[in-house]
ZADO-1210 file (C-alpha; in nm, 4 decimals, padded with zeros to 6 digits):
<atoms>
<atom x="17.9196" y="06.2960" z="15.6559" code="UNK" pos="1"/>
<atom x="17.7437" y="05.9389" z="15.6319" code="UNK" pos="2"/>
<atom x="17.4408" y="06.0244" z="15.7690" code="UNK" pos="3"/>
<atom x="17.4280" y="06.3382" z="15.4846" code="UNK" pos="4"/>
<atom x="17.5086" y="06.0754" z="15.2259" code="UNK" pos="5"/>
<atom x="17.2689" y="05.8870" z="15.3016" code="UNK" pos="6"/>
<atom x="17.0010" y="06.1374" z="15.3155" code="UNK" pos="7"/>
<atom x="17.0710" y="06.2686" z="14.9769" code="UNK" pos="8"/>
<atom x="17.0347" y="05.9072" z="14.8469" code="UNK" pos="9"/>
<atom x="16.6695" y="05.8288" z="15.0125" code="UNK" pos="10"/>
<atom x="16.5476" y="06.1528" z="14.8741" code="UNK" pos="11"/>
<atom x="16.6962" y="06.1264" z="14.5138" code="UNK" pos="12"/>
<atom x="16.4985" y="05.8244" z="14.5224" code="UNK" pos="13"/>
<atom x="16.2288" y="05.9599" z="14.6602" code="UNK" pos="14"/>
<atom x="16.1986" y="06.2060" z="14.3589" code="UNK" pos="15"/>
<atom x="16.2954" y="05.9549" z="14.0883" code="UNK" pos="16"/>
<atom x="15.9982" y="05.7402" z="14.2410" code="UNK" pos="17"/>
<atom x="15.7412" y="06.0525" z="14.2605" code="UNK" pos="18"/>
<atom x="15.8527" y="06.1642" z="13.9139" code="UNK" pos="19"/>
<atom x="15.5842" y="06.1512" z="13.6747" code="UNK" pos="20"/>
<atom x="15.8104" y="06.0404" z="13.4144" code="UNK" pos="21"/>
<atom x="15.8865" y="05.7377" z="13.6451" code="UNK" pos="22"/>
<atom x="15.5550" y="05.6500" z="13.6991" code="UNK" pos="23"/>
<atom x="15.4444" y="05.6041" z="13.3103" code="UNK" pos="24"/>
<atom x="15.7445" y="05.4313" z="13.2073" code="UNK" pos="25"/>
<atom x="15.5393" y="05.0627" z="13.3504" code="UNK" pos="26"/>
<atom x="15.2369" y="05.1936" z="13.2249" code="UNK" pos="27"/>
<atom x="15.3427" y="05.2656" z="12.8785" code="UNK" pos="28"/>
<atom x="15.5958" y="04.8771" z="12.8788" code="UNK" pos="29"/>
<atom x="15.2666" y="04.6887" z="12.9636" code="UNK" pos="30"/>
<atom x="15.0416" y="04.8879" z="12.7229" code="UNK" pos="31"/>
<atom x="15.2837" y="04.8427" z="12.4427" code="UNK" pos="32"/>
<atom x="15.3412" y="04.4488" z="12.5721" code="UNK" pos="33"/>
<atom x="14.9319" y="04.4014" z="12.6083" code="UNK" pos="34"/>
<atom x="14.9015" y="04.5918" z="12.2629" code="UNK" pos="35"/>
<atom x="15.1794" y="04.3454" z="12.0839" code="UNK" pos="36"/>
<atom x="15.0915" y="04.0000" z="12.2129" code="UNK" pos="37"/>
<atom x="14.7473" y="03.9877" z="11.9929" code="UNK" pos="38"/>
<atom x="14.9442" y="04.0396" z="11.6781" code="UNK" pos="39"/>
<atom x="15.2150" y="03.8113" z="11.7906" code="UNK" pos="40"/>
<atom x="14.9679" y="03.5211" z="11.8498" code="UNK" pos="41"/>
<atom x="14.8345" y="03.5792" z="11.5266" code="UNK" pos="42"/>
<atom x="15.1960" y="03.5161" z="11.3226" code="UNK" pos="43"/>
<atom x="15.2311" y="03.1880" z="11.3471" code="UNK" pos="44"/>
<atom x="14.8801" y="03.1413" z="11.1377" code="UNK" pos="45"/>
<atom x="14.9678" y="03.4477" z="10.9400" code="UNK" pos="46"/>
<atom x="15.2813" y="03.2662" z="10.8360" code="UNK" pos="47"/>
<atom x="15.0990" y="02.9760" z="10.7890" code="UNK" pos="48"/>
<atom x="14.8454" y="03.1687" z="10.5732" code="UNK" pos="49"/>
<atom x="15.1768" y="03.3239" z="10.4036" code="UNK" pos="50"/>
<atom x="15.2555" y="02.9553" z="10.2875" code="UNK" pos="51"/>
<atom x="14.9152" y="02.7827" z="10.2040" code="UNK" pos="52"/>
<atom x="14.7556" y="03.0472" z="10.0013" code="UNK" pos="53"/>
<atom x="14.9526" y="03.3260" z="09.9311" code="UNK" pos="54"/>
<atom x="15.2991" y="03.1920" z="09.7918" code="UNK" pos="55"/>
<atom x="15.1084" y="02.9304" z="09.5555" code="UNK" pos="56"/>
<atom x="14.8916" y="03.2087" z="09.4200" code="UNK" pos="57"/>
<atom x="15.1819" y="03.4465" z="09.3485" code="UNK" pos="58"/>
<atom x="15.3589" y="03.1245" z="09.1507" code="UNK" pos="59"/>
<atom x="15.0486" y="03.0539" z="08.9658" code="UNK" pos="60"/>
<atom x="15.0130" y="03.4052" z="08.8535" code="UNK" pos="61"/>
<atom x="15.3821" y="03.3961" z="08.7621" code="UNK" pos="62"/>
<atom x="15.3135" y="03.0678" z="08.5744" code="UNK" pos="63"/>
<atom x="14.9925" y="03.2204" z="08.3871" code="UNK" pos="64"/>
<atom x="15.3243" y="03.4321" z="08.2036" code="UNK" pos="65"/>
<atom x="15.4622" y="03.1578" z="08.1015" code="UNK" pos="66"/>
<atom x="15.4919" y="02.9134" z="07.8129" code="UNK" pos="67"/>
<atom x="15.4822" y="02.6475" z="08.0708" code="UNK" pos="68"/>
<atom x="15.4528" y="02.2964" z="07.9014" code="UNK" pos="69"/>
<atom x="15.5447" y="01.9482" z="07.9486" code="UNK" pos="70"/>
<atom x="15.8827" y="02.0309" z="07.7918" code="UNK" pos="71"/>
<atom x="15.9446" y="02.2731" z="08.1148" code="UNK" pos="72"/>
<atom x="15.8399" y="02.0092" z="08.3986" code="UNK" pos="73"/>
<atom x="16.1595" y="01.9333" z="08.5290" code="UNK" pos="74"/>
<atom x="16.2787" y="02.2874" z="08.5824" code="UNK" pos="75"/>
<atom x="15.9811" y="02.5449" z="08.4949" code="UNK" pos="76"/>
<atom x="16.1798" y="02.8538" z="08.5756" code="UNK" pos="77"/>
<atom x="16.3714" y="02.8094" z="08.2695" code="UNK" pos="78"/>
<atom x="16.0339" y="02.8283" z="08.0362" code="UNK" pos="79"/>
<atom x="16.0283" y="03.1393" z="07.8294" code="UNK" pos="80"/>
<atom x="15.7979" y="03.4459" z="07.9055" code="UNK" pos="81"/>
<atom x="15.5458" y="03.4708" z="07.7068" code="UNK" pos="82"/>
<atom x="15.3387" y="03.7871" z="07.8435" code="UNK" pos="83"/>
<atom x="14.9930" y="03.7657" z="07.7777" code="UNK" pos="84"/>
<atom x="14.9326" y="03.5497" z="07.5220" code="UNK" pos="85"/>
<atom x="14.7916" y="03.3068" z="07.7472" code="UNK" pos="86"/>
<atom x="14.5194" y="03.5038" z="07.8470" code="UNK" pos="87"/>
<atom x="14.5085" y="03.6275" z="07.4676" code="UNK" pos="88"/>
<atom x="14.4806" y="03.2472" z="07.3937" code="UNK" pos="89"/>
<atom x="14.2324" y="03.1753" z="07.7095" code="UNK" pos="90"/>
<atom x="13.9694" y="03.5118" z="07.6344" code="UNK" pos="91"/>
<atom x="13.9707" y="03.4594" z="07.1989" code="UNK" pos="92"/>
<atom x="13.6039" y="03.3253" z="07.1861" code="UNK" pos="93"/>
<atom x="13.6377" y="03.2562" z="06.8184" code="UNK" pos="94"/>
<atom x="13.9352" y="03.0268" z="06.8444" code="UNK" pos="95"/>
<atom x="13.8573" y="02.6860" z="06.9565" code="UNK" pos="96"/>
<atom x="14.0594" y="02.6991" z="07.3308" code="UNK" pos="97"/>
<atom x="13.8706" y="03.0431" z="07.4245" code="UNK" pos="98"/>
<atom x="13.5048" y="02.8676" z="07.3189" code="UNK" pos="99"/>
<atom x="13.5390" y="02.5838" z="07.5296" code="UNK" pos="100"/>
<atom x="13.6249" y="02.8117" z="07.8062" code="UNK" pos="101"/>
<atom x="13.3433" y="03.0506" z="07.7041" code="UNK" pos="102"/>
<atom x="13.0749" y="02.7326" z="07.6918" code="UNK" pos="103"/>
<atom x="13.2513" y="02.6211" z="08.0517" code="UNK" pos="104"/>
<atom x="13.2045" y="02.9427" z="08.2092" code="UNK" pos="105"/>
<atom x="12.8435" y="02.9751" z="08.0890" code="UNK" pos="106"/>
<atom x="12.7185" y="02.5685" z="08.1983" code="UNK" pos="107"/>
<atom x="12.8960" y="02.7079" z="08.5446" code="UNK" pos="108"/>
<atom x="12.6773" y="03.0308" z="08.5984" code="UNK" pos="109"/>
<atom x="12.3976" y="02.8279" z="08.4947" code="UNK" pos="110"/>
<atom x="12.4638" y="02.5331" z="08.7487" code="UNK" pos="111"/>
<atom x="12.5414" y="02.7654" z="09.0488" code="UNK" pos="112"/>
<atom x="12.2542" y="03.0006" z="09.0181" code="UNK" pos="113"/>
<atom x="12.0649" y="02.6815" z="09.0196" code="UNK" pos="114"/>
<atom x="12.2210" y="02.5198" z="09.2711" code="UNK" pos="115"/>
<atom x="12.2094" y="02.8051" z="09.4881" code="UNK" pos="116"/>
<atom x="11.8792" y="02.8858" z="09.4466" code="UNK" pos="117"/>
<atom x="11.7474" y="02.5295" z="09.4902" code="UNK" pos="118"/>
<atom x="12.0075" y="02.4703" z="09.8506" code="UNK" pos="119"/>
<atom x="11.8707" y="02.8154" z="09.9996" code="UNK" pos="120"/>
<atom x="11.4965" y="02.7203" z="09.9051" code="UNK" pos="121"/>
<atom x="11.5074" y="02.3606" z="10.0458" code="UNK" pos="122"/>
<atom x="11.7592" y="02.4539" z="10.3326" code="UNK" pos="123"/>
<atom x="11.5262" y="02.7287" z="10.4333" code="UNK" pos="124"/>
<atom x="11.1708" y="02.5525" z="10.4295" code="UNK" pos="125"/>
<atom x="11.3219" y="02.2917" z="10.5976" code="UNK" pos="126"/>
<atom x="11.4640" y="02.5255" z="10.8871" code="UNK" pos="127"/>
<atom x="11.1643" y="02.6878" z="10.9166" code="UNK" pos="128"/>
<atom x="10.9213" y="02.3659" z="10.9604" code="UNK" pos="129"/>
<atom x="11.1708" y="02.2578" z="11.2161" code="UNK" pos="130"/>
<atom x="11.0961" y="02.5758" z="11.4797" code="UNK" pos="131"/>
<atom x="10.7624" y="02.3682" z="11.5430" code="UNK" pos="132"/>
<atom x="10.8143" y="02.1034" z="11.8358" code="UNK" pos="133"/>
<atom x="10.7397" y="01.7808" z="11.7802" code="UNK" pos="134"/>
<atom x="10.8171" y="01.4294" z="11.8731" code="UNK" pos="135"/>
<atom x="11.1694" y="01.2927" z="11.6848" code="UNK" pos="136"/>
<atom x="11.1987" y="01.6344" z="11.5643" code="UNK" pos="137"/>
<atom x="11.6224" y="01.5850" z="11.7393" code="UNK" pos="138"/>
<atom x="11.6444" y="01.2759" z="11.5322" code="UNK" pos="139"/>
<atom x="11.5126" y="01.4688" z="11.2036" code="UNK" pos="140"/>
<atom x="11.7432" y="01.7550" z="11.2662" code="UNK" pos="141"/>
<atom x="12.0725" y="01.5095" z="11.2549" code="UNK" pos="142"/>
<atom x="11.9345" y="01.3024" z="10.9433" code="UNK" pos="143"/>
<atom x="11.9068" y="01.5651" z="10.7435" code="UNK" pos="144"/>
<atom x="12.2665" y="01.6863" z="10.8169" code="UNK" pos="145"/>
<atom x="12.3845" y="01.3314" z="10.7160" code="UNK" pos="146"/>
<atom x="12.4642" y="01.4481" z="10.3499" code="UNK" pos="147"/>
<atom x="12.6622" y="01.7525" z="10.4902" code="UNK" pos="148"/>
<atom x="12.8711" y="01.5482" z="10.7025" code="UNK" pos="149"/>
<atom x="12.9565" y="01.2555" z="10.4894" code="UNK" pos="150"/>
<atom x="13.3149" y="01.2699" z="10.3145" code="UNK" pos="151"/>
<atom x="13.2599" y="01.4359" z="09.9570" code="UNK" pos="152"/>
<atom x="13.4112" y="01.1188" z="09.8065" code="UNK" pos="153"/>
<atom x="13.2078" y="00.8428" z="09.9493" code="UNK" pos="154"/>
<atom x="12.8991" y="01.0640" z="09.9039" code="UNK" pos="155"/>
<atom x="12.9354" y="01.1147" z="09.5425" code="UNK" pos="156"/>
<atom x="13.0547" y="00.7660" z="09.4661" code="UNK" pos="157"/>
<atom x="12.7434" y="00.6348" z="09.6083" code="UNK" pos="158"/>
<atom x="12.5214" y="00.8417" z="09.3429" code="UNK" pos="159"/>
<atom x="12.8072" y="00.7216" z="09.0878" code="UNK" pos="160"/>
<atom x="12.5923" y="00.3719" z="09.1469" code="UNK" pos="161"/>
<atom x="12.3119" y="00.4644" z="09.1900" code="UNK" pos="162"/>
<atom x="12.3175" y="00.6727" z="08.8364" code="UNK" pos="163"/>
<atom x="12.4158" y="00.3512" z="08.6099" code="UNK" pos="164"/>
<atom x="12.2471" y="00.2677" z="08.3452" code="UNK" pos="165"/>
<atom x="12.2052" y="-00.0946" z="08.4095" code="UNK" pos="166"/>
<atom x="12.1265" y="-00.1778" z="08.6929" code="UNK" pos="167"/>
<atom x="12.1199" y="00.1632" z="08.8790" code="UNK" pos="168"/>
<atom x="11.8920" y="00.3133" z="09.2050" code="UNK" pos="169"/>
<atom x="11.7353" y="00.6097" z="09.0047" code="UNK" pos="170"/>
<atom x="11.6433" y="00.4290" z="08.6717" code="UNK" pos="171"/>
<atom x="11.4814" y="00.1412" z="08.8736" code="UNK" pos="172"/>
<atom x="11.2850" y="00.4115" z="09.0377" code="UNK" pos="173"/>
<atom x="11.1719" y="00.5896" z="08.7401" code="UNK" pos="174"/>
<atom x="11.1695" y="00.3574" z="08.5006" code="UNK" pos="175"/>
<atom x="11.0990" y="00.0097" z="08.6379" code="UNK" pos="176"/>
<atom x="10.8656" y="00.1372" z="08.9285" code="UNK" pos="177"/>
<atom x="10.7130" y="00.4597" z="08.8831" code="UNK" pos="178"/>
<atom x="10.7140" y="00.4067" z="08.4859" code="UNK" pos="179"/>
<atom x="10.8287" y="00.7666" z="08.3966" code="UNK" pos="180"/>
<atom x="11.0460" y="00.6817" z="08.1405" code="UNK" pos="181"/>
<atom x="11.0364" y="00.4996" z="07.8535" code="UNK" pos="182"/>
<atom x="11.3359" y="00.3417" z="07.8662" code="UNK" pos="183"/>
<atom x="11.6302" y="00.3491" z="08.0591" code="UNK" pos="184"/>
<atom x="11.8457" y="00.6743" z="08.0880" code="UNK" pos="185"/>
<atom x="12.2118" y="00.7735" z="08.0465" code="UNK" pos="186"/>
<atom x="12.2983" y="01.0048" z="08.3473" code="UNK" pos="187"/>
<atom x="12.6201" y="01.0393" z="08.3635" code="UNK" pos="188"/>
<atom x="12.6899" y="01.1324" z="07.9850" code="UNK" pos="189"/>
<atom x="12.5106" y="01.3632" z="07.7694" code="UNK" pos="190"/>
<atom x="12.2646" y="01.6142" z="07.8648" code="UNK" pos="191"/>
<atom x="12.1318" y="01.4328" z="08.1275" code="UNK" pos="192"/>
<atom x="12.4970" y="01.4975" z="08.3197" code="UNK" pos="193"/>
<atom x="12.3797" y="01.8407" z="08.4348" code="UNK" pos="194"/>
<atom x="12.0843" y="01.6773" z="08.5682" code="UNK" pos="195"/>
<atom x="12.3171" y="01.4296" z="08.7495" code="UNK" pos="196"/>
<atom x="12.5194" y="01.7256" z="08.8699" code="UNK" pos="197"/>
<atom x="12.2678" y="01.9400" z="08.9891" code="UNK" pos="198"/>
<atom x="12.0752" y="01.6774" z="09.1943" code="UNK" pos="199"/>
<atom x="12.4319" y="01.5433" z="09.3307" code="UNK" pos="200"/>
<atom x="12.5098" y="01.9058" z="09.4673" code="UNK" pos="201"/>
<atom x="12.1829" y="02.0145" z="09.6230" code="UNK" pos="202"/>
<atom x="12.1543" y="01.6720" z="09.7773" code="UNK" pos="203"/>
<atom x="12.5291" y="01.7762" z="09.9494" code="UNK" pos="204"/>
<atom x="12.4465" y="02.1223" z="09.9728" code="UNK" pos="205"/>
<atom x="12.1443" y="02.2291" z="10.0980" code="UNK" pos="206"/>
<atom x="12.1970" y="02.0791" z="10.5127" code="UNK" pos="207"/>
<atom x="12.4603" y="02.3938" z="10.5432" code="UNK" pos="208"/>
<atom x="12.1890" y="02.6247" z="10.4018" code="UNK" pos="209"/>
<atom x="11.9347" y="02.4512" z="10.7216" code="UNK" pos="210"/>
<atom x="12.1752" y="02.4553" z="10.9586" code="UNK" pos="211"/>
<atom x="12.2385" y="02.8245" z="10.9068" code="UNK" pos="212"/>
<atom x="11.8805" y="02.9126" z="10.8595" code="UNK" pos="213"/>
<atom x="11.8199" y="02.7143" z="11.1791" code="UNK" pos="214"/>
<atom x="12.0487" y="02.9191" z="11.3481" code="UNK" pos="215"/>
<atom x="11.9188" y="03.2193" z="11.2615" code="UNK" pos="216"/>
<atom x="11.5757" y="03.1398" z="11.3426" code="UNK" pos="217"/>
<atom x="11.6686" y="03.1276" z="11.6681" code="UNK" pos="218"/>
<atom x="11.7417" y="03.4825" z="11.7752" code="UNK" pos="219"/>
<atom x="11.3985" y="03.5461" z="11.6098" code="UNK" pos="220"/>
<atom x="11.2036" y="03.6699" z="11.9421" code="UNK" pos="221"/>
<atom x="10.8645" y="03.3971" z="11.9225" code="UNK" pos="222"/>
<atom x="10.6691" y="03.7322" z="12.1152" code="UNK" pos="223"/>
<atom x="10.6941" y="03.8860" z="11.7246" code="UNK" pos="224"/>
<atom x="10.5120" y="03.5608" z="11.5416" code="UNK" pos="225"/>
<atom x="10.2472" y="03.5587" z="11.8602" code="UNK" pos="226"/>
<atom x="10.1616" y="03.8856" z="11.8209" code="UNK" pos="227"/>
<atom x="10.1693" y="03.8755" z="11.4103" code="UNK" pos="228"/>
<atom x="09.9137" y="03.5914" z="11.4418" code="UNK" pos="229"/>
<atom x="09.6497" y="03.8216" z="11.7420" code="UNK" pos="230"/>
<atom x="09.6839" y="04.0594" z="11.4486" code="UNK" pos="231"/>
<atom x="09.5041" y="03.7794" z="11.1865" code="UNK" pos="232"/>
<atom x="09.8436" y="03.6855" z="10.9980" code="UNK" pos="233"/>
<atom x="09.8629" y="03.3683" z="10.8779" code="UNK" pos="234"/>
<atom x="10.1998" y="03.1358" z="10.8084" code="UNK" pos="235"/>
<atom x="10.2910" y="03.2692" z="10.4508" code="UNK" pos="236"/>
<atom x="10.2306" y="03.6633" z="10.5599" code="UNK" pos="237"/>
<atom x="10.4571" y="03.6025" z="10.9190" code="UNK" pos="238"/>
<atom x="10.7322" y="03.4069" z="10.6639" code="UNK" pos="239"/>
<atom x="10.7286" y="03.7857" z="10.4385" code="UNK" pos="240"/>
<atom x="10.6899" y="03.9830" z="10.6862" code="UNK" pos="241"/>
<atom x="10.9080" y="03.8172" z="10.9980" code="UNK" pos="242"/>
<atom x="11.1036" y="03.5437" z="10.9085" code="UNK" pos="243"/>
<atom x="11.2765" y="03.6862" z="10.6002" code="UNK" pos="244"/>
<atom x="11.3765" y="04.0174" z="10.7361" code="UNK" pos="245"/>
<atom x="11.4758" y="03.8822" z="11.0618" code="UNK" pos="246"/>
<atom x="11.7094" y="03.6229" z="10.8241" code="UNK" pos="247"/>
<atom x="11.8682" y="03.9099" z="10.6035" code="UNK" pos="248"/>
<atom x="12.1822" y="03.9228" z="10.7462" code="UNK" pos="249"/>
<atom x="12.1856" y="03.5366" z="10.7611" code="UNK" pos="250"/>
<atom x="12.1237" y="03.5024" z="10.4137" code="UNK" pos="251"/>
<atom x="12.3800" y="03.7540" z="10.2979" code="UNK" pos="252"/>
<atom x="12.6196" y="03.5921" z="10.4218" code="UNK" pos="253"/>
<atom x="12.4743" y="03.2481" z="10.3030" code="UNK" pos="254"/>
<atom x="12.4214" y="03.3021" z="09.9379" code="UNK" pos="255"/>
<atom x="12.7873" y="03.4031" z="09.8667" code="UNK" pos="256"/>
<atom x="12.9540" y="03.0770" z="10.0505" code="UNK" pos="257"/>
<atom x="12.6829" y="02.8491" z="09.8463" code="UNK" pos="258"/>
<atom x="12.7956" y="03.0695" z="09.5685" code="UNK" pos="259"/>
<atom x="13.1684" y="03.0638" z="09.5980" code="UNK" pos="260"/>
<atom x="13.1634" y="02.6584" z="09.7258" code="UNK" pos="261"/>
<atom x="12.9529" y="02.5449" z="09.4254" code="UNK" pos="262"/>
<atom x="13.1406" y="02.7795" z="09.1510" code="UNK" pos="263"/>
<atom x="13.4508" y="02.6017" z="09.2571" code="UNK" pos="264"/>
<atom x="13.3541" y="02.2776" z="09.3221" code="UNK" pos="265"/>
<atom x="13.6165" y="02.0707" z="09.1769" code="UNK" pos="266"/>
<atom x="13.5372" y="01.7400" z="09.3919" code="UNK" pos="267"/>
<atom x="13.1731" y="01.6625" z="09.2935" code="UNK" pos="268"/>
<atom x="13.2099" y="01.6477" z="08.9161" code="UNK" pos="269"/>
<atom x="13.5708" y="01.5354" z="08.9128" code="UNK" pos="270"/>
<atom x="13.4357" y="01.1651" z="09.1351" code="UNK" pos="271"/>
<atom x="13.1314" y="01.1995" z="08.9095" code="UNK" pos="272"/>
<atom x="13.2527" y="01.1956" z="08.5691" code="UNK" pos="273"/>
<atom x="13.6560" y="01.1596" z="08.6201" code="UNK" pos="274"/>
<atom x="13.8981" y="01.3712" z="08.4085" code="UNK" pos="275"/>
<atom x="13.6553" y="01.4268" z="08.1572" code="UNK" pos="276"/>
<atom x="13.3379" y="01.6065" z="08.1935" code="UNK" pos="277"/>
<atom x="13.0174" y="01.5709" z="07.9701" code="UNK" pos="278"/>
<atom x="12.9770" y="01.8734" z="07.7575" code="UNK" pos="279"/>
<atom x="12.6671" y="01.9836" z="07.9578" code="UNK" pos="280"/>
<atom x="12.8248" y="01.9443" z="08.2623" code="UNK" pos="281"/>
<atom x="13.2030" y="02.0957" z="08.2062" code="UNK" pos="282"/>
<atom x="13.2277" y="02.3116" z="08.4896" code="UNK" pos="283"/>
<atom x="13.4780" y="02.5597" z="08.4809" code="UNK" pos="284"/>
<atom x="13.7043" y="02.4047" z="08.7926" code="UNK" pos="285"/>
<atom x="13.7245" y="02.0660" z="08.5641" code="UNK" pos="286"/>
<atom x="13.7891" y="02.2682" z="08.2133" code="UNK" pos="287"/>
<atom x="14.0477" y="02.4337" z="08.3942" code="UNK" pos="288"/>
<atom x="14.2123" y="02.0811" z="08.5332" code="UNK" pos="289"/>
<atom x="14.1644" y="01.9356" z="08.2260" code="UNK" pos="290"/>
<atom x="14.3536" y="02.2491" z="08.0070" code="UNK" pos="291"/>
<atom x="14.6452" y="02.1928" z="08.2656" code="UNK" pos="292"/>
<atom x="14.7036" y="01.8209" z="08.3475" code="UNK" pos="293"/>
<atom x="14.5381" y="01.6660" z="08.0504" code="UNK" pos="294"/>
<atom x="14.7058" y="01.8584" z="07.7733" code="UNK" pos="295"/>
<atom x="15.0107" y="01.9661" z="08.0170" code="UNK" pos="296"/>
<atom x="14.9652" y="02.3734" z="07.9005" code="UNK" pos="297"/>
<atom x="15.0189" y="02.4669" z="08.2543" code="UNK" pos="298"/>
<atom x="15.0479" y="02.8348" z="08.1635" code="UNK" pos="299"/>
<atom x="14.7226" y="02.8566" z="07.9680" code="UNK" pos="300"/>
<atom x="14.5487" y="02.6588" z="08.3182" code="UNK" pos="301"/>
<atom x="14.7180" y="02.9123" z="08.4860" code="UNK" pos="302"/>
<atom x="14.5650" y="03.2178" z="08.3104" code="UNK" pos="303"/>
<atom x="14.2639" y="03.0420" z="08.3263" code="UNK" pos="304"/>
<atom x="14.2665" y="03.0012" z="08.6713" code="UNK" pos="305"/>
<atom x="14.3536" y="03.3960" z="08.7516" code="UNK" pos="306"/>
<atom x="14.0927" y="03.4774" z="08.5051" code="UNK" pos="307"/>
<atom x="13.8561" y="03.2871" z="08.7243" code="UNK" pos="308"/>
<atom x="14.0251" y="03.4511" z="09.0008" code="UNK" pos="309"/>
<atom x="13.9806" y="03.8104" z="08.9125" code="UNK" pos="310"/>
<atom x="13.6280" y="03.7190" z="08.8149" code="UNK" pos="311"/>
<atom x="13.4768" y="03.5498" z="09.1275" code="UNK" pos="312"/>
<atom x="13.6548" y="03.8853" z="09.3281" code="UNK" pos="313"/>
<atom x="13.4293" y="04.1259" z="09.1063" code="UNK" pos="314"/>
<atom x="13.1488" y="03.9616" z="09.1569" code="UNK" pos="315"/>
<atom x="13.2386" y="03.9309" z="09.5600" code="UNK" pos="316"/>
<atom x="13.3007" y="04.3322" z="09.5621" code="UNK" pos="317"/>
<atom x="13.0301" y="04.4068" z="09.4007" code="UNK" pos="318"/>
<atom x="12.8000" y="04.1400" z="09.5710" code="UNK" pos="319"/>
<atom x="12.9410" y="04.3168" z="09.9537" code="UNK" pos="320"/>
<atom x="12.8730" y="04.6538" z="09.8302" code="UNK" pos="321"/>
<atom x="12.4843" y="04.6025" z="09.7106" code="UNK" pos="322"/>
<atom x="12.4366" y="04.3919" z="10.0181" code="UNK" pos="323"/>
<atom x="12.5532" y="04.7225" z="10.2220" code="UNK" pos="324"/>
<atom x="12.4016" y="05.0040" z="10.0566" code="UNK" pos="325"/>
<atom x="12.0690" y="04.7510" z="10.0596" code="UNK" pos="326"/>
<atom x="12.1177" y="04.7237" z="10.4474" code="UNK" pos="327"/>
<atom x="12.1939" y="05.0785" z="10.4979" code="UNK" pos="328"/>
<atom x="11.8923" y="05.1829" z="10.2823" code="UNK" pos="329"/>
<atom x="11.6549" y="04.9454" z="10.5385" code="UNK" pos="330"/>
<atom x="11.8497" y="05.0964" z="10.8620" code="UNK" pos="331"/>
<atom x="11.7281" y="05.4476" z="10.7420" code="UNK" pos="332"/>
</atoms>
């Protein structure tokens, strides 16, 4: 009767154990476990995302609806709704809030394009005269990163100094030296601010434009430039017909960080001018600090800021989408 027992047991094991049903049950635990523990490494910096970005841009939005002014510091829940009159308020060119902003927007879109244009130009000649080898070329590399890795603050405060009036770097140069001038100029206030500004952020930005470049050269086979040259090309025709190509993807990518960095740079004209901005030089991220904390309308700097928001997401959907259909259209 034991012995029988027994014998039934081993062999209802022995079928659980040879079941097929059995047999996938670890299978599908560790696939589900292997397929889970990606997204649950990722929550901590999802949550942290969560906090950082997302829950001050839903406030701001809900601020930007809002008649949010000093009155309502203490406890800005309780400030009336006002719907959309702050964007009314913010996008009514002919009323004297709405043609600043215009006038802001417009000196910004001027200063980036340049900006932009002028970091990718330098960065890239630079990037490309470096592929040569040549003695202290290691030591020229990290000099002309030093801009790029100084802190924004002491960086810009040193051209601060260098821009006076008095006894400044730059008017010594042009004026007592090189004799350019006539007489000493104002740089950091009237139309020669943009000048100021323009100089200040291609000086900061163009060694991330070179170090991108430069690292995209590099998976550039050298076999295609030797056999470009046996063919009779010379430097200019391997640059169009190589280099820039090769670097498409590269600059893609490149133009629209310069772009997005240096339409919201808020650091280098806030340490160059302070809270108020020359006229030529109001860029947008200072109009918008100055609407908020300056005349304490935090709903109207809040509509302002979604505004600029919505904006800089057209232009980086449309941007992606020409980018794609331009590399799909070279694929084919």
């Amino acid at each position: 009767m034991t012995t029988t027992t027994a014998s039934a047991d081993t062999g209802e094991r022995t079928v659980r154990k040879n079941s097929p049903g059995a047999a996938r049950s670890p299978r599908r635990t560790g696939r589900i476990r292997r397929i889970g523990l990606p997204y649950l490494l990722l929550l901590p910096a999802l949550l942290l995302e969560l906090l950082v970005h997302l829950v001050p841009m839903v406030i701001g939005i809900v601020m930007s609806f809002k008649e949010l002014t000093q009155f309502y510091i203490r406890d800005w829940g309780t400030a009336p709704w006002s719907g959309f009159d702050n964007y009314k308020v913010s996008l009514d060119f002919n009323a004297p809030v709405g043609d600043a902003l215009l006038h802001s927007f417009l000196v910004t879109v001027g200063f980036t394009l340049l900006s932009v244009g002028l970091c990718w130009l330098i960065g890239t000649a630079a990037a490309v005269f470096m592929q040569d080898t040549f003695r202290g070329r290691g030591l020229l590399r990290a000099l002309f990163l030093v801009p790029y890795a100084l802190p924004v603050y002491a960086a810009v405060i040193t051209w601060v100094f260098m821009f006076q009036h008095d006894n400044g770097l730059v008017n010594h140069v042009l004026h007592d030296q090189l004799h350019l001038t006539d007489k000493p100029s104002f740089w950091l206030i009237g139309d020669n601010s943009f000048v100021a500004l323009l100089v200040v952020s291609v000086w900061k930005g163009w060694p991330f434009a070179f170090l991108i470049v430069m690292a995209g050269l590099q998976n550039i086979p050298k076999e295609l430039y030797e056999a470009a040259a046996l063919d009779g090309a010379g430097m200019l025709q391997q640059i169009r017909r190589i280099t820039l190509p090769s670097l498409r993807p590269v600059n893609q990518v490149l133009i629209l960080v310069l772009f997005l960095w240096t339409f919201n740079d808020f650091n280098t004209p806030y340490v160059l001018f302070g809270k108020a901005a020359p006229e030529a030089a109001d860029l947008i991220s200072v109009h918008i600090y100055q609407a908020s904390f300056v005349t304490w309308n935090f709903g109207t700097g809040s509509a302002m800021s979604v505004l600029l928001l919505l904006f800089l997401l057209v232009v980086t959907g449309v941007y992606l989408l020409l980018t794609s259909r331009g590399r799909k259209t070279a694929d084919v």
